[in-house]
N, C-alpha and C positions, 0 to 999 in steps of 0.2 A: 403802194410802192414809194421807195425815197425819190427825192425829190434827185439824185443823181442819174438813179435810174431811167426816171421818163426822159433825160436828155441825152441819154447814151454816155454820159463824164464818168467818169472813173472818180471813185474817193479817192481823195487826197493823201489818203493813208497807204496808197499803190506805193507812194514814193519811197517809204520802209522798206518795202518786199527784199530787196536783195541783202537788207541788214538782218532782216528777221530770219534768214535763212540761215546765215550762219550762227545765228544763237545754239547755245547747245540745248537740248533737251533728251528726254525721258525715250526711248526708242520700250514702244509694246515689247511682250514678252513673244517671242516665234510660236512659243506653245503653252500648255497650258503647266500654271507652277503648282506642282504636285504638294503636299500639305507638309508632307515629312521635310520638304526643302524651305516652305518657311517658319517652321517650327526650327529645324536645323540654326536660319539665319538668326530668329530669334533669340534663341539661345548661346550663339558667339554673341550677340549684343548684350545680352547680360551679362554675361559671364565679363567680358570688356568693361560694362560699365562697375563691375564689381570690383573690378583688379581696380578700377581709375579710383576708387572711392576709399580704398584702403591704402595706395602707393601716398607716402608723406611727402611733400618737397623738402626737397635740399636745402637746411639751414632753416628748417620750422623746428622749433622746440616743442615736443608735445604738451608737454608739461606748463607751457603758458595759458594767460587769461587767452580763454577760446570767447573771440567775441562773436562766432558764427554758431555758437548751439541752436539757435533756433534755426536755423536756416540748414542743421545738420539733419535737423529732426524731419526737412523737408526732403533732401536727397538721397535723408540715410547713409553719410559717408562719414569718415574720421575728420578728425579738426586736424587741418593745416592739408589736407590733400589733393589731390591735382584736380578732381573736381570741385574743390572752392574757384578754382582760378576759372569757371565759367568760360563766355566762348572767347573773351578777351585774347588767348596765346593765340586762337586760333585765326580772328585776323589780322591781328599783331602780324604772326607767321607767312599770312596770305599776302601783308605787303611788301611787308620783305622781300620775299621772293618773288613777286614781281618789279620789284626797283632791280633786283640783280639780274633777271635775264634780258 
């Protein structure tokens, strides 16, 4: 037994409980995820990552030195595409809008 235990003390880490509670998390699934549903999800996730991989940004030249072919040859997408920009926009994005609400 710890040693909080044999003296009836609560850990210390009791004093969290009301923060960790509103943490968000992961809620189980109510029932069981049948296979064609995540074969289904799967395949919107490809298909999304395909379309991200081929969309060029705005005011990229194809046509220039591609200093990212090795790194193309790692994601498989086109040079200058929204997946070069990594998760960078995404928390870029994420601060932004939380300074604005």
């Amino acid at each position: 037994m710890a040693k909080g235990d044999e003296s009836g003390e609560k850990s210390k880490l009791y004093v969290l409980k009301p923060l960790v509670e509103h943490w968000p998390a992961i809620k189980k699934p109510k029932g069981h995820v049948h296979f064609r549903q995540k074969i289904l999800w799967t395949g919107i996730c490809l298909i999304m990552y395909y379309v991200l991989t081929q969309v060029l940004l705005y005011g990229v030249n194809p046509e220039t030195l591609d200093m990212f072919a090795g790194y193309r040859a790692i994601i498989a997408g086109a040079s200058g595409s929204i997946m070069h920009l990594g998760i960078g926009p995404i928390v870029t994005g994420s601060i932004i809008m939380q300074l604005f609400v």
